[in-house]
TISERO-848357 format. One record per residue (C-alpha): residue in one letter; residue number from 1; x, y, z. Coordinates in Angstrom, 1 decimal, padded with zeros to 4 digits. Each point is the difference from the previous one (the first is absolute). Example, Ala and Ser with C-alpha at 12.3 -4.5 7.8 and 13.67 -1.06 7.14 Angstrom:
2
rec code A pos 1 u 012.3 v -004.5 w 007.8
rec code S pos 2 u 001.4 v 003.4 w -000.7
# end
This chain:
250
rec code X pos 1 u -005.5 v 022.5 w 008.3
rec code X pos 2 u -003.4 v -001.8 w -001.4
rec code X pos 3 u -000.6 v -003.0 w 002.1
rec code X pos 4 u -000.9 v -003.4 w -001.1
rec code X pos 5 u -002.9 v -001.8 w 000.0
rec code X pos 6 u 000.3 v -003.9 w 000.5
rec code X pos 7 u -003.1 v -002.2 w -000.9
rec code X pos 8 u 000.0 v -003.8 w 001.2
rec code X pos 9 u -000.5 v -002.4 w -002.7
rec code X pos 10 u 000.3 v -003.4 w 001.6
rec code X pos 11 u 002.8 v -002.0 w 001.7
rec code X pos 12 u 003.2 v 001.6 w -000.8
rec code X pos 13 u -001.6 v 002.5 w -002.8
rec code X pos 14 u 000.1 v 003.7 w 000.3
rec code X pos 15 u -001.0 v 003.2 w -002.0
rec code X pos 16 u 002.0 v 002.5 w 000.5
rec code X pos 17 u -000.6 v 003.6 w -001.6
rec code X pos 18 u 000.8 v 003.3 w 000.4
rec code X pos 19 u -000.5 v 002.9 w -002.4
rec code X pos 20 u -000.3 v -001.4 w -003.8
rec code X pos 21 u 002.3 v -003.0 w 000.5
rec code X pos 22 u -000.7 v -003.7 w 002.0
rec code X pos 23 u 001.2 v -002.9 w 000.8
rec code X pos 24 u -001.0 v -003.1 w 000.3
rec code X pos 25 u 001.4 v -003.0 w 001.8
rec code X pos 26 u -000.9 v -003.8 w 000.3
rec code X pos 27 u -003.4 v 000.5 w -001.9
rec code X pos 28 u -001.2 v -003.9 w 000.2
rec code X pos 29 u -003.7 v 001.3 w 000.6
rec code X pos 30 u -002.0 v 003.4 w 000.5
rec code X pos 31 u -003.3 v -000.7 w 001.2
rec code X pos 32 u -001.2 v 003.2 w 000.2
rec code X pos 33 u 001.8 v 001.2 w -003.6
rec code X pos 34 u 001.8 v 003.0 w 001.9
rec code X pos 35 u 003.2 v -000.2 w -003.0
rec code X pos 36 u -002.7 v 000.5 w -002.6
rec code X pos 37 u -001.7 v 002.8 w 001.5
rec code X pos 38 u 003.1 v 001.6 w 000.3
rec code X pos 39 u 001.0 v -000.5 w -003.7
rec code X pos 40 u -001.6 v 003.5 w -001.5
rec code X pos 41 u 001.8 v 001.8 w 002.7
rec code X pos 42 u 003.6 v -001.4 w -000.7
rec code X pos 43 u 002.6 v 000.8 w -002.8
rec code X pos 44 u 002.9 v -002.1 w 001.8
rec code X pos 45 u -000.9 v -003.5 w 000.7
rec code X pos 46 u 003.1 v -002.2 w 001.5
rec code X pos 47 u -001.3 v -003.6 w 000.7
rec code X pos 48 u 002.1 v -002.4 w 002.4
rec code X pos 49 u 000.1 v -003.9 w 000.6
rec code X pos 50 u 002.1 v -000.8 w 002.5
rec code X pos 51 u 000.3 v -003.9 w -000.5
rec code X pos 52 u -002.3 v -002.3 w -002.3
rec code X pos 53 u -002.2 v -001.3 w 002.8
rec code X pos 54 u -003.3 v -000.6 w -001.1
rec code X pos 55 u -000.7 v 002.7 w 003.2
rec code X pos 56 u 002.1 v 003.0 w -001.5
rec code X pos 57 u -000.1 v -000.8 w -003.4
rec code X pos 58 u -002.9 v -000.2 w -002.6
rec code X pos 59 u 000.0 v 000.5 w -003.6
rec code X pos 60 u -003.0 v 001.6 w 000.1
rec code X pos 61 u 002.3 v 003.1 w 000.1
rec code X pos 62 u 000.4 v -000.3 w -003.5
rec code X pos 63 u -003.9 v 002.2 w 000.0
rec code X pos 64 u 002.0 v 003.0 w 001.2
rec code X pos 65 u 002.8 v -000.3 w -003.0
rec code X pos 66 u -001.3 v 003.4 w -002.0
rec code X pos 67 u 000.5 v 002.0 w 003.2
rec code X pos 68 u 002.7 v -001.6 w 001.7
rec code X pos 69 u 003.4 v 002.3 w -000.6
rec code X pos 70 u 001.7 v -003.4 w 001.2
rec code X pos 71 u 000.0 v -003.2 w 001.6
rec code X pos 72 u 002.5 v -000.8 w 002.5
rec code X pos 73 u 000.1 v -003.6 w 000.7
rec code X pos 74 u 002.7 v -002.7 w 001.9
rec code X pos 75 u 001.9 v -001.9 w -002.1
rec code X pos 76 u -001.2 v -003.1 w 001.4
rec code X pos 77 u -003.2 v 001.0 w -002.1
rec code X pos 78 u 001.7 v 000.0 w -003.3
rec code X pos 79 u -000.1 v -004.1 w -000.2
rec code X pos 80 u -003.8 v 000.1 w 000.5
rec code X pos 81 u -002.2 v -000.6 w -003.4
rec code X pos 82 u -002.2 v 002.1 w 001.5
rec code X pos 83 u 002.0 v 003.4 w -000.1
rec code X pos 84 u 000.0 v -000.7 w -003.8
rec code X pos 85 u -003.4 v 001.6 w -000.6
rec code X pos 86 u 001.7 v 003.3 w 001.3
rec code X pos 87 u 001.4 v 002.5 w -002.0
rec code X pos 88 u 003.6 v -000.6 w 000.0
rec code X pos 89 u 001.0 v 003.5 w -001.0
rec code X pos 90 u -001.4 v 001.6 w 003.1
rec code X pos 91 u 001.7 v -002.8 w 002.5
rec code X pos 92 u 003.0 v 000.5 w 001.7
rec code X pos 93 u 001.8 v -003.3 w 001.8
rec code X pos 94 u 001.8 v 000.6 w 003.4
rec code X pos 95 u 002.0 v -002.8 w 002.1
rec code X pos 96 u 000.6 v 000.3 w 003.0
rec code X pos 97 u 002.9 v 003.2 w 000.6
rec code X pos 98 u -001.5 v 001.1 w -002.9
rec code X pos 99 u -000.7 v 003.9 w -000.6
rec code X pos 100 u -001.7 v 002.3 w -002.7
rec code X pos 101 u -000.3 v 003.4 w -000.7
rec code X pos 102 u -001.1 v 002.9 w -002.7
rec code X pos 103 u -001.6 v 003.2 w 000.4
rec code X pos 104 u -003.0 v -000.2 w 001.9
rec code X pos 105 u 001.0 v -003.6 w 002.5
rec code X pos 106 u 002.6 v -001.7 w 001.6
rec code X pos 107 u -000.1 v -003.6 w 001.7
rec code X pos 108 u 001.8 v -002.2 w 001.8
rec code X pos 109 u -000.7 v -004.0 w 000.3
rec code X pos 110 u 001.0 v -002.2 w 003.0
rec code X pos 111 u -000.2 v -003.3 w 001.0
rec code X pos 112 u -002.8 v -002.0 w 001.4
rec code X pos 113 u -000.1 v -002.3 w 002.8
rec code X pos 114 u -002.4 v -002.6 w -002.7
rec code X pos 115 u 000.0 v 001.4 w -003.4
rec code X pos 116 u 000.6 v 002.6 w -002.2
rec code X pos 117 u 000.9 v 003.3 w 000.6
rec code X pos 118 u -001.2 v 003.1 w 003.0
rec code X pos 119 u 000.4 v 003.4 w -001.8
rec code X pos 120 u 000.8 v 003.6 w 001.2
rec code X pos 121 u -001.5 v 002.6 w -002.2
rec code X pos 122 u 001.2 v 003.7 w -000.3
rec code X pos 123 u -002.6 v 002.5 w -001.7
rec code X pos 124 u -000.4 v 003.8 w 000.3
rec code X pos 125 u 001.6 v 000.4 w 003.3
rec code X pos 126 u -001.6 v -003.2 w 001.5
rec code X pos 127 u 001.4 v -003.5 w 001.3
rec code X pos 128 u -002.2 v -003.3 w -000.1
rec code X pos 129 u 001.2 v -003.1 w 001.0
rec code X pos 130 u -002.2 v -003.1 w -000.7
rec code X pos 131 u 001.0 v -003.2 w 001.3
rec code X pos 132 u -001.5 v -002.1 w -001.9
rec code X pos 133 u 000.5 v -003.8 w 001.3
rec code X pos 134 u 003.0 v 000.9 w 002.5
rec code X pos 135 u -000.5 v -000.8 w 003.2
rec code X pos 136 u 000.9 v -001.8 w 003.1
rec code X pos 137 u -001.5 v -003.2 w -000.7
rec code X pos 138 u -000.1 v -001.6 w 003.2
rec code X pos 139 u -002.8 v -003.2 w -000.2
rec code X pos 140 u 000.5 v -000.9 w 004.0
rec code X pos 141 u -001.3 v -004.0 w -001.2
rec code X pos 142 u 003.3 v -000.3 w -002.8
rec code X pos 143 u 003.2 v -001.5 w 001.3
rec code X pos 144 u 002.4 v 001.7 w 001.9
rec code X pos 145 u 002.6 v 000.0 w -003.0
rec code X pos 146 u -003.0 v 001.9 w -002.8
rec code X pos 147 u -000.4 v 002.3 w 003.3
rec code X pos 148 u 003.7 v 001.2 w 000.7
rec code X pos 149 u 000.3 v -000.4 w -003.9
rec code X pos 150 u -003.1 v 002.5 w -000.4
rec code X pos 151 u 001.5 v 003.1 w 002.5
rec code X pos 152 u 003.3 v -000.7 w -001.5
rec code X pos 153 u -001.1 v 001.1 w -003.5
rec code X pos 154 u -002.3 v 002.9 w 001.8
rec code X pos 155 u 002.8 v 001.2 w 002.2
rec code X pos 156 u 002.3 v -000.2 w -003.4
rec code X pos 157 u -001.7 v 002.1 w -002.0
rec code X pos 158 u -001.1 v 002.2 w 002.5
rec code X pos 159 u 003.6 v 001.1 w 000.4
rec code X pos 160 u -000.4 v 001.0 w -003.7
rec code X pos 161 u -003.1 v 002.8 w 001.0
rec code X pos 162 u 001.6 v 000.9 w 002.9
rec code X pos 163 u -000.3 v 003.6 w 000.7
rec code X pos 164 u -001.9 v 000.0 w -003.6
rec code X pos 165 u -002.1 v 003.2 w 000.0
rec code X pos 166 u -003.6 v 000.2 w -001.3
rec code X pos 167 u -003.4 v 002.2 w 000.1
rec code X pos 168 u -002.2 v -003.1 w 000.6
rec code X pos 169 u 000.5 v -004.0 w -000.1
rec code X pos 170 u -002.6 v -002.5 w -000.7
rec code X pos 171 u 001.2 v -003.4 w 002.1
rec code X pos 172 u -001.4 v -003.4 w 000.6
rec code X pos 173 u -001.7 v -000.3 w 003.6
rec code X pos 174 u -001.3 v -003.7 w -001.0
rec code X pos 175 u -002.7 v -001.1 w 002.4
rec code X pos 176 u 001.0 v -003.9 w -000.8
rec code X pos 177 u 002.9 v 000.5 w 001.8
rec code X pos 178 u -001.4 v 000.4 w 003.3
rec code X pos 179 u 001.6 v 002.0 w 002.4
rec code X pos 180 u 003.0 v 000.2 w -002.3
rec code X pos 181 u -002.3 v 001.7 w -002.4
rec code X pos 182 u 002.0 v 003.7 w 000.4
rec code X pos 183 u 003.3 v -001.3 w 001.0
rec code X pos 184 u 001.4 v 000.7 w -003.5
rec code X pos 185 u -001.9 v 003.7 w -000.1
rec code X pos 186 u 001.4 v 000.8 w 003.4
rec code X pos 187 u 003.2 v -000.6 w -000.8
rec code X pos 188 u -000.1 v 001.7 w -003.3
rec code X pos 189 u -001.0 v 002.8 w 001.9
rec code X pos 190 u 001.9 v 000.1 w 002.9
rec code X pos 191 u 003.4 v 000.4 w -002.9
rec code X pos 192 u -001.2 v 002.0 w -002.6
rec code X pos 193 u -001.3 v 003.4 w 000.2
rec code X pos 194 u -003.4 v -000.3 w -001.8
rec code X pos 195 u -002.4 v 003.0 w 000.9
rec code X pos 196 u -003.5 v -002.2 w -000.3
rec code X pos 197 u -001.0 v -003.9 w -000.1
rec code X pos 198 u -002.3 v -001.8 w -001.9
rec code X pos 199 u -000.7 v -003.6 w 000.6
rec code X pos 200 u -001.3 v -002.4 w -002.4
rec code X pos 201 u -000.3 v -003.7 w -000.8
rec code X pos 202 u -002.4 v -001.0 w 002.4
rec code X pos 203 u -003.3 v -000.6 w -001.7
rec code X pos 204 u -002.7 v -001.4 w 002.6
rec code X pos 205 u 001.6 v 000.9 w 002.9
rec code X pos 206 u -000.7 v 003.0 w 002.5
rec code X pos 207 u 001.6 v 003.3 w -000.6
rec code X pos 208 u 003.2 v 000.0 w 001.7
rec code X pos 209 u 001.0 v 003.1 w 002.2
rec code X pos 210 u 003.4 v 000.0 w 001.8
rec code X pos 211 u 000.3 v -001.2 w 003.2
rec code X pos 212 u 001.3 v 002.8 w 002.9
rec code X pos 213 u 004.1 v -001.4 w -000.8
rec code X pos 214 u -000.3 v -000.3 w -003.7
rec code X pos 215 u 002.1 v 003.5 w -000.2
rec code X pos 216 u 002.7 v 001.5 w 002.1
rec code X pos 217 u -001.8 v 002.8 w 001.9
rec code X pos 218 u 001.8 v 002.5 w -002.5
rec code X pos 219 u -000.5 v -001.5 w -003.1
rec code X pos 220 u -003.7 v -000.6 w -000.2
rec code X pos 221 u -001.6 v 000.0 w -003.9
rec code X pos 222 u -003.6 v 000.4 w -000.8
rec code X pos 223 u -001.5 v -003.2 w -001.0
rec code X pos 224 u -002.7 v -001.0 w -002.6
rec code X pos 225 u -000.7 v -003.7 w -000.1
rec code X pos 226 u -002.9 v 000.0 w -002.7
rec code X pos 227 u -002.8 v -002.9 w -000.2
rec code X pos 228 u -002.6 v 000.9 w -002.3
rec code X pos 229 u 001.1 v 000.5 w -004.0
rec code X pos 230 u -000.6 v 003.4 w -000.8
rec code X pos 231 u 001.0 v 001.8 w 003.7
rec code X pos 232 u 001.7 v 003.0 w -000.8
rec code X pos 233 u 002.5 v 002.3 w 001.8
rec code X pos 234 u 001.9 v 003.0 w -000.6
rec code X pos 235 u 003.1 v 000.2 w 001.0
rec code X pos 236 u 001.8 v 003.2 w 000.7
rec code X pos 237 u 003.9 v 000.7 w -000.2
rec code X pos 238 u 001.7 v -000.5 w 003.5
rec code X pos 239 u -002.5 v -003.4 w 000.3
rec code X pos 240 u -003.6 v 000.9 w 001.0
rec code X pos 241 u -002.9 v -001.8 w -001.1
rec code X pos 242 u -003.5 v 001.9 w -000.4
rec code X pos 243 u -002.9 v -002.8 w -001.1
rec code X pos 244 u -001.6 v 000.7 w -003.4
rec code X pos 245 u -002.9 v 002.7 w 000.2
rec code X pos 246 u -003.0 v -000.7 w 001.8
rec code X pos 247 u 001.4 v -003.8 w 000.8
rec code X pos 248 u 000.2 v -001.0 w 004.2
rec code X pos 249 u 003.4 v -000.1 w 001.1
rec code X pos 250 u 000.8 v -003.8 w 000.9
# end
């Protein structure tokens, strides 16, 4: 099967292409431009806003309304004046539970431990599962009743992806949290059968690598924790990452 090739935007934004079709998630900002410069090479465009955060959602998508097949977005998004300069025949609405399908994609929405909506994505034979703002939020200076609050809705809706099966998962490893910045992707790991991780919203920190017990010595996953916009990997089936052509490995 073709692989994929996944291009860092910033913060929780990915480009995500294989053959003629992409996708695009959480497109706030694109430094380097890299959803442009794929345009002339695309004849499926599926764009994705997991929550209206100013971080993972900016009208400025409204540029790529010619090419874009169709916009996926949360629902929370619908009450924003901003999502009225979009096209509104090419937007589809999902809540949370929610599902779509026709011809060519299938997705399924979840919950979020803040906002809006985490998606699973089914396209040609492959499985992507982007998080969006879910997490295990643990702030170690809150009180102790937002803390046991925060795993309980983590733990909740994990039980929800439990055993949930997918070709790659981008994840929150948020270096603000300190040394509870991968508790939530650890966990995520450790009960779903996901084949390769990708972390993301941690701009300004150092890229993360796992630590030697992050994985149970049989279930270990290539990682890619991008810091730079514009890094690129390919990612084959069965979860391997090669780095883009003539690019250090980091």
């Amino acid at each position: 099967m073709e692989p994929l090739q996944i291009t860092y935007l910033l913060n929780s934004g990915f480009l995500v292409r294989r053959g003629r079709w992409a996708v695009v998630f959480d497109d706030y900002l694109d430094p380097v431009g890299a959803v442009d410069a794929a345009l002339p090479q695309v004849d499926e465009l599926y764009i994705f806003a997991t929550h209206a955060h100013f971080d993972h959602f900016n009208v400025d998508i409204k540029k790529y309304a010619a090419a874009a097949t169709q916009y996926f977005l949360s629902s929370d998004i619908r009450h924003t004046k901003r999502v009225r300069e979009l096209p509104a025949d090419k937007i589809h609405f999902l809540k949370i539970y929610d599902a779509y399908e026709d011809d060519s994609i299938k997705i399924t929405s979840f919950d979020s431990t803040d906002t809006g909506t985490s998606f699973l994505i089914e396209k040609d034979g492959w499985r992507i599962f982007h998080a969006g703002d879910f997490n295990w939020w643990h702030w170690a200076e809150d009180t102790e009743e937002n803390i046991k609050f925060a795993r309980n809705g983590f733990m909740k809706q994990m039980k929800r992806l439990d055993g949930m099966e997918a070709d790659v998962a981008f994840f929150p490893v948020d270096g603000r949290l300190g040394e509870a910045r991968d508790w939530g992707a650890k966990e995520f790991c450790r009960r779903t059968n996901v084949k390769a991780l990708v972390t993301m919203h941690s701009v300004g920190y150092p890229r993360w690598k796992p630590g030697k017990d992050f994985f149970a010595p049989e279930h270990r996953l290539p990682v890619w924790s991008p810091a730079q916009p514009g890094e690129t990997r390919t990612l084959l089936l069965g979860g391997q990452f090669q780095p883009e052509a003539g690019a250090a490995k980091k």
